[in-house]
C-alpha positions as CSV (number, residue, x, y, z in Angstrom):
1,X,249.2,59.0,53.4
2,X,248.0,56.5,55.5
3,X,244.2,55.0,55.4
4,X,243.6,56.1,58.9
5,X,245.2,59.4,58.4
6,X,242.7,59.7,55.0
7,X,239.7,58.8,57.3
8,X,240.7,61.3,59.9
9,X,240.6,64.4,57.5
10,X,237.4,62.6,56.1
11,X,235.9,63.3,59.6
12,X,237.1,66.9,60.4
13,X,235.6,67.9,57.2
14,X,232.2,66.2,57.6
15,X,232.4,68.0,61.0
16,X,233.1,71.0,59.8
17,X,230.5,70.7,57.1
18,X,227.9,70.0,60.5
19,X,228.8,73.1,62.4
20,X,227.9,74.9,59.0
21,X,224.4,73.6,59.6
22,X,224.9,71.1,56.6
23,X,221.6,68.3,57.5
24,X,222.7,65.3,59.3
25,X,221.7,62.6,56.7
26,X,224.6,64.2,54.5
27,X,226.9,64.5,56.9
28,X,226.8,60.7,57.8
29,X,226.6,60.4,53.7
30,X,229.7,61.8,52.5
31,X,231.7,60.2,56.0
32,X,230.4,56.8,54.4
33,X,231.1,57.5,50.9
34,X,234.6,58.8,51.7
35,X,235.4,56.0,54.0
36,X,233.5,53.7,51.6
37,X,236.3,54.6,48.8
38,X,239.0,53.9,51.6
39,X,238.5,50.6,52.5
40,X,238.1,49.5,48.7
41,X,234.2,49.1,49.4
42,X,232.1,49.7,46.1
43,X,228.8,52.4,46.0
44,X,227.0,49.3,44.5
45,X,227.4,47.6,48.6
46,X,226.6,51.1,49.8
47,X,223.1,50.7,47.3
48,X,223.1,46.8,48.6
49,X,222.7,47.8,51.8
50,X,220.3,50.8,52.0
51,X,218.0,48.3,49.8
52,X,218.1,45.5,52.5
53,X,217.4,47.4,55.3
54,X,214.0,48.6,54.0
55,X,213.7,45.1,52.4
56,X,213.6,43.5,55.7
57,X,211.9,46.1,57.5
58,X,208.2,45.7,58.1
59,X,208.3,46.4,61.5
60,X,209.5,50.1,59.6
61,X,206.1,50.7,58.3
62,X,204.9,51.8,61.5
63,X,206.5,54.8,61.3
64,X,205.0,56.9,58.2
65,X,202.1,55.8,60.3
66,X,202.7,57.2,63.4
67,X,203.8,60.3,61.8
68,X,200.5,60.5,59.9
69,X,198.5,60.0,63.0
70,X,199.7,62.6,64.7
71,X,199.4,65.3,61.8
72,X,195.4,63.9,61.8
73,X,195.5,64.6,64.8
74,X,196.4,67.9,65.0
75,X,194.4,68.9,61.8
76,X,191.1,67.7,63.1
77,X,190.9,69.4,66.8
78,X,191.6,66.5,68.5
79,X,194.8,67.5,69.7
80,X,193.3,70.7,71.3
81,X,190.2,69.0,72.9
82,X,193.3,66.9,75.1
83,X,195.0,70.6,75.9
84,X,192.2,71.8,77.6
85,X,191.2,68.9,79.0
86,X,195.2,69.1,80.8
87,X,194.2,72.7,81.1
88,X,191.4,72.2,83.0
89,X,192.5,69.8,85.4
90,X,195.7,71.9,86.3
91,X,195.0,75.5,85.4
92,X,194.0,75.9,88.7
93,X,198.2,75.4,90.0
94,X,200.3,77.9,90.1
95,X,202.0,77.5,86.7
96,X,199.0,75.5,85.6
97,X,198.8,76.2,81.8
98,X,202.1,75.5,81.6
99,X,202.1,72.4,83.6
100,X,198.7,71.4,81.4
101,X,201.1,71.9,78.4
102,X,204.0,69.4,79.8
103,X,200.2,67.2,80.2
104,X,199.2,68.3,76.5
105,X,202.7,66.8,75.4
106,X,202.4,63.3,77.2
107,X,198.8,62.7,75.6
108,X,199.5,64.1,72.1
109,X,202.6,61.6,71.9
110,X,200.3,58.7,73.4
111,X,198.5,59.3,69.7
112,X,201.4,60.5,67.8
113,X,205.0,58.5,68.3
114,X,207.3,61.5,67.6
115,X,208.9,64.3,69.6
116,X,209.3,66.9,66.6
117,X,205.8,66.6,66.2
118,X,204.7,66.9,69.9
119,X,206.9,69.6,70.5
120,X,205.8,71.7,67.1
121,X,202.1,70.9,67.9
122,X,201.8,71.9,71.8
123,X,204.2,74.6,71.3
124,X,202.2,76.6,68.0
125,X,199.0,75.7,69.9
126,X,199.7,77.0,73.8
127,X,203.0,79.4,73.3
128,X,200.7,82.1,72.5
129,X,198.0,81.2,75.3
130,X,200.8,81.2,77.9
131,X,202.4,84.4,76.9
132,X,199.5,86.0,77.5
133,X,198.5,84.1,80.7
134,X,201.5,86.4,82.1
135,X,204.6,83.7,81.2
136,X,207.9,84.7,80.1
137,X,207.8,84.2,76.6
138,X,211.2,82.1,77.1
139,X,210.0,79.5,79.1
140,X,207.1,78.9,77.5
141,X,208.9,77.8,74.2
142,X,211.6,76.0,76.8
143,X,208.2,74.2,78.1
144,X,207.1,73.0,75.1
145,X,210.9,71.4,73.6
146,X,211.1,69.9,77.2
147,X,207.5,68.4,76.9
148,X,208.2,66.8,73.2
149,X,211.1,64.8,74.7
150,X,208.2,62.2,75.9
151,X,207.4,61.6,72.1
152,X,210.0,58.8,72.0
153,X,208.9,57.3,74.9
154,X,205.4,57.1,75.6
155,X,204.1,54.5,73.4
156,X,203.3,54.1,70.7
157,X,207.0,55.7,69.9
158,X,208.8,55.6,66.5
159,X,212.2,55.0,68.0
160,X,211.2,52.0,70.1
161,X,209.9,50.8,66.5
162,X,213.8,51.3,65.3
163,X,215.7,49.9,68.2
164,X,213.1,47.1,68.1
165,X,214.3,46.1,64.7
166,X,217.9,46.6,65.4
167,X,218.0,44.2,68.8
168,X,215.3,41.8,67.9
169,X,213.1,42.9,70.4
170,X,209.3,42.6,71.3
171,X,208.2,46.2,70.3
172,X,205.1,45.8,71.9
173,X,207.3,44.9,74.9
174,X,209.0,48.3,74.7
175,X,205.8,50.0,74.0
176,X,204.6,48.7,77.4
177,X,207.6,49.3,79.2
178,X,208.2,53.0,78.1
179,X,204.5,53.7,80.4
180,X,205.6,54.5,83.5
181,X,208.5,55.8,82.7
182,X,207.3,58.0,80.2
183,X,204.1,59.6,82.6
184,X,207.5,59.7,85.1
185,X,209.1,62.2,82.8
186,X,205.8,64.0,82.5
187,X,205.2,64.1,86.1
188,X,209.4,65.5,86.7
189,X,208.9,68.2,84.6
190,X,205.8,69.6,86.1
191,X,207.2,69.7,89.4
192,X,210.0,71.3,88.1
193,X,207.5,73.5,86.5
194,X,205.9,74.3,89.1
195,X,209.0,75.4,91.0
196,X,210.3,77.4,88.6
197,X,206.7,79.2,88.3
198,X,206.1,79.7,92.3
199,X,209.5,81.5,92.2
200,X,208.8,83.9,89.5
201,X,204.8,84.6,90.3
202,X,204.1,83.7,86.4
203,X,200.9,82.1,85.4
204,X,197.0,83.3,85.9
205,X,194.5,81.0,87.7
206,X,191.4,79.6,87.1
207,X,189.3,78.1,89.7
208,X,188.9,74.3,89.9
209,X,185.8,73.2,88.4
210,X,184.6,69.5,88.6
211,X,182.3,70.1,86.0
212,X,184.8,71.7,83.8
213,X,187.2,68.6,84.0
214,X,184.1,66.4,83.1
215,X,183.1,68.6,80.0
216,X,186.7,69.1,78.8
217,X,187.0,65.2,79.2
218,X,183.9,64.5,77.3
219,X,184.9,66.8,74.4
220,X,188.5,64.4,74.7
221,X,186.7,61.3,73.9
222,X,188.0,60.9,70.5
223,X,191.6,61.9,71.6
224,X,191.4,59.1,74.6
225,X,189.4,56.4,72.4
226,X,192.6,56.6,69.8
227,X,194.9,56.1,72.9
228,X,193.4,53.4,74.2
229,X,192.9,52.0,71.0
230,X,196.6,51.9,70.2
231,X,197.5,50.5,73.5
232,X,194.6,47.5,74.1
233,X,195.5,46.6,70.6
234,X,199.1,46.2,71.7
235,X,198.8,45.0,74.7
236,X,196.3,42.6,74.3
237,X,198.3,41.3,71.2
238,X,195.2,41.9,69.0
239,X,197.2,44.0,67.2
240,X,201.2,44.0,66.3
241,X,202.7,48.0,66.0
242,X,202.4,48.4,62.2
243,X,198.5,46.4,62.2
244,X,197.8,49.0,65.0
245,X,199.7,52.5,63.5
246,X,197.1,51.0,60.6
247,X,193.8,50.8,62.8
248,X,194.9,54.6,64.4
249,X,195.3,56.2,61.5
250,X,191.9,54.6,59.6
251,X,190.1,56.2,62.9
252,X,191.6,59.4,62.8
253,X,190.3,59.5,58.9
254,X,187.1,58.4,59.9
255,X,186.5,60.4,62.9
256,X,188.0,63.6,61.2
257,X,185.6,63.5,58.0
258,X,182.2,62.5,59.9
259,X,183.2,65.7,62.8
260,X,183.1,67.6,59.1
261,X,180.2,66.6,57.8
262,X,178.3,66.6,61.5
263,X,179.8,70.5,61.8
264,X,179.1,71.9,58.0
265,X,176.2,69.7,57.0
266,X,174.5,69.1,60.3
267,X,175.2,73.0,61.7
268,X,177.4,72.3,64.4
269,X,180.3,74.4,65.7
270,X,182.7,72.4,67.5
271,X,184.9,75.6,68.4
272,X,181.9,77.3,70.5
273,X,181.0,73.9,72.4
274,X,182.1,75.0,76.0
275,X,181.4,78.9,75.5
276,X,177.5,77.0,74.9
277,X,177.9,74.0,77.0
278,X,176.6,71.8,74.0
279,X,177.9,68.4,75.4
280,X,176.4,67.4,71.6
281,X,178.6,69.7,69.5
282,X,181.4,68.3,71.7
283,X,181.3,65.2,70.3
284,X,182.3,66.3,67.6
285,X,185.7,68.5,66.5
286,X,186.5,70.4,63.6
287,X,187.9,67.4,61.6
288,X,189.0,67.9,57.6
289,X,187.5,67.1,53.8
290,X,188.7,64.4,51.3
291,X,190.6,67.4,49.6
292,X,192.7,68.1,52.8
293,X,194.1,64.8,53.3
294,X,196.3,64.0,50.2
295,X,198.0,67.5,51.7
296,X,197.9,66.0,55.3
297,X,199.7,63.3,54.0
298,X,202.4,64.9,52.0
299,X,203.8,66.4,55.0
300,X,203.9,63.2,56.8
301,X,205.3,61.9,53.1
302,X,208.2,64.7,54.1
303,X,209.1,64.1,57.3
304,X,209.0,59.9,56.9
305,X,211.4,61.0,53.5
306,X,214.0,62.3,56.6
307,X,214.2,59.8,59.1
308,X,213.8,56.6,56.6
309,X,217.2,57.9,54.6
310,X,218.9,58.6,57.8
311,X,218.3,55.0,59.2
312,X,219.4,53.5,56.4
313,X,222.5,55.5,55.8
314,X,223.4,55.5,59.8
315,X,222.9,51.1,58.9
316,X,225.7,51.4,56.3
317,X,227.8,53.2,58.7
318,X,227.6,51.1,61.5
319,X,229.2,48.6,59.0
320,X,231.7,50.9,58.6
321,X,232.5,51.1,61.9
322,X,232.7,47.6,62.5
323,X,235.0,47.5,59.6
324,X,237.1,50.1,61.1
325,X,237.2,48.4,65.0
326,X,235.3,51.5,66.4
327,X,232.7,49.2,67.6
328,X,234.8,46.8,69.1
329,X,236.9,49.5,70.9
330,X,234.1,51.3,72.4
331,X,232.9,47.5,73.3
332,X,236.2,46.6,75.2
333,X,235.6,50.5,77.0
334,X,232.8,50.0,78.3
335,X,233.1,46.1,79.0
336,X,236.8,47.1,81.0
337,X,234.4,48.9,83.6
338,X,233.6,45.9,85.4
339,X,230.4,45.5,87.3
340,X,226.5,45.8,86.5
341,X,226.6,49.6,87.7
342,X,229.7,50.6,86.6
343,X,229.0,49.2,83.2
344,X,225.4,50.8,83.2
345,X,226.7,54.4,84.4
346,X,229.2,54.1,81.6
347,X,226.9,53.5,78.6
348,X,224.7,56.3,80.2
349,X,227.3,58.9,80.0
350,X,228.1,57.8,76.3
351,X,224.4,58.4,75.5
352,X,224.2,61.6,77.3
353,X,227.0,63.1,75.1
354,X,226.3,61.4,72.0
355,X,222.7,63.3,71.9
356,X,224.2,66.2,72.7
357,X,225.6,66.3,69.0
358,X,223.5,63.8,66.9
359,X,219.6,63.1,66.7
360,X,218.2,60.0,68.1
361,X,218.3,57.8,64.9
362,X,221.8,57.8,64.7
363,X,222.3,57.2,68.1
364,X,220.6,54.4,67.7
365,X,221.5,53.0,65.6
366,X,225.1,53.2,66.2
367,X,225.2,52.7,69.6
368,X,222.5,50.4,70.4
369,X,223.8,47.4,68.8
370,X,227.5,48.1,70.7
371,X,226.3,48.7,74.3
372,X,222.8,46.5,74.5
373,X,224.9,42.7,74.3
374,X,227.2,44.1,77.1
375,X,224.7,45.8,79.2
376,X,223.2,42.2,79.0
377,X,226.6,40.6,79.9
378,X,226.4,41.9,82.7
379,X,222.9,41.1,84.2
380,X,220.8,44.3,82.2
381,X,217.3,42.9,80.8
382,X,217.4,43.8,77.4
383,X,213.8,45.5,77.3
384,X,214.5,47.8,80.9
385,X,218.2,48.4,79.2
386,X,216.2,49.7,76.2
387,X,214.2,52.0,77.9
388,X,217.5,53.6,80.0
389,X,219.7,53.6,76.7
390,X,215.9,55.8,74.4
391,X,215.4,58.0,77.5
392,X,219.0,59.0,77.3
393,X,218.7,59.8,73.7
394,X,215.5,62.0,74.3
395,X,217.1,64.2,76.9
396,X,219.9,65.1,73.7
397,X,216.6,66.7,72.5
398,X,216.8,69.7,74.8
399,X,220.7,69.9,75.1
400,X,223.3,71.7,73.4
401,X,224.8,72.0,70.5
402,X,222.2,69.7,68.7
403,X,218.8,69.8,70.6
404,X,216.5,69.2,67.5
405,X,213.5,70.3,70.1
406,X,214.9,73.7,71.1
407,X,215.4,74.7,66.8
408,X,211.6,73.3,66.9
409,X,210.5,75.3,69.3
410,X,212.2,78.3,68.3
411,X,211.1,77.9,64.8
412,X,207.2,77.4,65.7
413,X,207.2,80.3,68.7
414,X,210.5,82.7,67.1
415,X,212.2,82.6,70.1
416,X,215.6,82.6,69.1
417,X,217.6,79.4,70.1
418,X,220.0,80.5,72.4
419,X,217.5,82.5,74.5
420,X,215.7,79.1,75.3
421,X,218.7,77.4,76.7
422,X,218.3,79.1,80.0
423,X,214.6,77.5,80.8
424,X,215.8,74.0,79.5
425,X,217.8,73.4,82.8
426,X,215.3,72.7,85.7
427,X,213.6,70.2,83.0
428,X,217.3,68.8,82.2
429,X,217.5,68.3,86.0
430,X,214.2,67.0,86.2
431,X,214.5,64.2,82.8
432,X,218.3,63.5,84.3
433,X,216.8,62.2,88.0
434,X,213.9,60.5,86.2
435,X,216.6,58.9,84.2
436,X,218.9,57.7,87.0
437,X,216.0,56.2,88.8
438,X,214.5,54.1,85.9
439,X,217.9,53.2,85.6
440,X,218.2,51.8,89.5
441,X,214.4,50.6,89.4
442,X,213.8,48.4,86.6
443,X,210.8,47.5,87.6
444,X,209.3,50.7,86.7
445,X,210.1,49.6,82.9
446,X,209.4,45.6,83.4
447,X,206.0,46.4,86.0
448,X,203.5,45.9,83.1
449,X,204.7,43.4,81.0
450,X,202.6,40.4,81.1
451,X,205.3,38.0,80.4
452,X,207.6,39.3,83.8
């Protein structure tokens, strides 16, 4: 039998082994294992290999970061001071609380970096608020996967961190330039929202209160301190993303355990602040003890022991890949296709499909290094091509058969999967026009950079 013929059966079977449910790190494992023993490559280059890439990966340490920030986050209150702070400012809508949630999402992954995260925060925090604001229980999970696709691209964003490394690029360029597309996204799906809302008569109101918005706001401080503190650091340079994933997370510490002791020792109750209109118990939030956070940061521990494996592994087998002339043959694809457009709309619809089956890691890593240098080729800036190719990628987090988001969100609400699918198309619409006009404007990703 025939090497390609043995590599062939070694991918129906590691497909196979996915549609089981088998996780995706050991899917990609055993295909580079078995193609590994194929070529005549050794397990000790296999070891070689997964050691170098953390090796030379500082930029990589921002991401256990991240991922720690945002479980602080959530764990201290400060995550639900910026919901009804979104709440107030929209509950007055038609479809407001759900629109505030789609708002919720966009400021908890200014803080946080990571769409799982956004998307299991929001969702366990307002699912139940919207249900009983009169929304069908379906779209409100739907809302909440849709809103945590923004994860990856507001900044600070653990993906950008990843392609970053891979393509040599500024990340605190592609922290800037995911902005305004990012608070695009936000802005799409709310409309969308909205529509889908007016049709069906679901949400209650509230009345518009300036005083509300200004309260709500206040009680945010902490939540919009932290955002801004991520972003002057980067932007102004003061900071590079790891230094500042550092700085956010030593606030979040600090401004969790003082909100304890100011609500326990001092006799504060953050939770009753509005009910009282205490503007001095909202400067506070619920915030956590010493004992908590070794358990806060196991689970961040958990989640960074996923995606660091899976970038290293889906590192080997892009070598593979190479080896085998896949790279080179998707290359010459999309390359054949001629112009600046043609060659953009291709690696678009490669994206699109490629989420629809893998998580964004992968696709990353795989298919970043293949399509950038041709998108460049061809006239693409490198930083505005990286921001089409991650925006791609985050729509595969609300499309079948993969759509990590929707299993989220079904997991934190118990909606069951396939009953979500029905409520993820107006926000697929939406995410897909944002998408295709980022793509034609780039200088709604190049805008902000201070070096364009």
């Amino acid at each position: 039998m025939s090497d390609a013929s043995i590599i062939t059966l070694i991918s129906l079977g590691v497909t196979f082994l996915f549609m089981l449910g088998v996780p995706v790190f050991l899917i990609i494992a055993y295909w580079v294992i078995g193609c590994s023993f194929v070529l005549g490559l050794t397990l000790d280059n296999m070891g070689a290999e997964l050691l170098n890439v953390f090796n030379k990966g500082f930029a990589l340490l921002a991401m256990p970061l991240f991922i720690l920030t945002g479980d602080l986050i959530n764990k201290s209150g400060i995550a639900r001071r910026l919901s009804d702070f979104a709440y107030a400012c929209l509950g007055w809508v038609r479809g407001g609380l759900a629109m505030a949630s789609l708002g919720a999402c966009g400021l908890f992954a200014a803080i946080s970096g990571s769409n799982s995260a956004t998307t299991a925060t929001i969702g366990s925090m307002l699912h139940p608020e919207m249900v009983k604001g009169g929304y069908d229980e379906r779209f409100s999970a739907a809302t909440a996967a849709a809103g945590g696709t923004v994860g990856i691209i507001i900044p600070p964003s653990i993906i950008f961190i990843v392609y970053g490394f891979l393509m040599n690029l500024p990340i605190s360029d592609l922290f800037v330039a995911g902005i305004i597309p990012g608070a695009l996204m936000v802005a799409g799906m709310q409309v969308a929202c909205w529509i889908v809302c007016r049709l069906n008569g679901w949400g209650h109101l509230i009345q518009l209160q300036m005083n509300r918005i200004l309260k709500t706001a206040f009680g945010a401080w902490l939540g919009f301190f932290a955002i801004g503190l991520v972003l002057w650091g980067i932007y102004t340079g003061k900071f590079s993303p790891t230094e500042a994933a550092g700085v956010t997370v030593g606030f979040c510490i600090i401004a969790g355990l003082l909100s304890w002791v100011a609500t326990r020792l001092l006799g504060l109750d953050s939770a009753k602040a509005w009910q009282e209109k205490s503007y001095g118990e909202m400067l506070v939030v619920e915030g956590f003890t010493l004992r908590q956070i070794p358990g806060i940061t196991m689970r961040s521990a958990e989640i960074t022991g996923i995606l660091a494996p899976l970038i290293a592994i889906s590192v080997v087998m892009q070598q593979i890949l190479s080896l085998l002339g896949a790279q080179a043959v998707i290359g010459d694809f999309v390359a054949s296709m001629g112009g600046y457009h043609a060659v953009l709309f291709t690696a678009m619809v490669i994206v699109f499909f490629s989420g629809m089956v893998l998580e964004s890691l992968p696709v990353t890593i795989i298919l970043a290094p293949i399509l950038a240098p041709i998108a460049a080729n061809v006239g693409v800036d490198p930083i505005h091509f990286s921001v089409i190719f991650l925006v791609g990628a985050s729509i595969g987090f609300i499309t079948p058969p993969y759509g990590l988001n929707l299993y989220v969100a079904s997991g934190v609400t118990g909606v069951p999967y396939f009953r979500l699918l029905k409520y993820t198309v107006p926000y697929l619409v939406a995410l897909i026009s944002v998408w295709v006009l980022v793509s034609l404007t780039p200088a709604l990703t190049l805008l902000l950079l201070p070096t364009r």
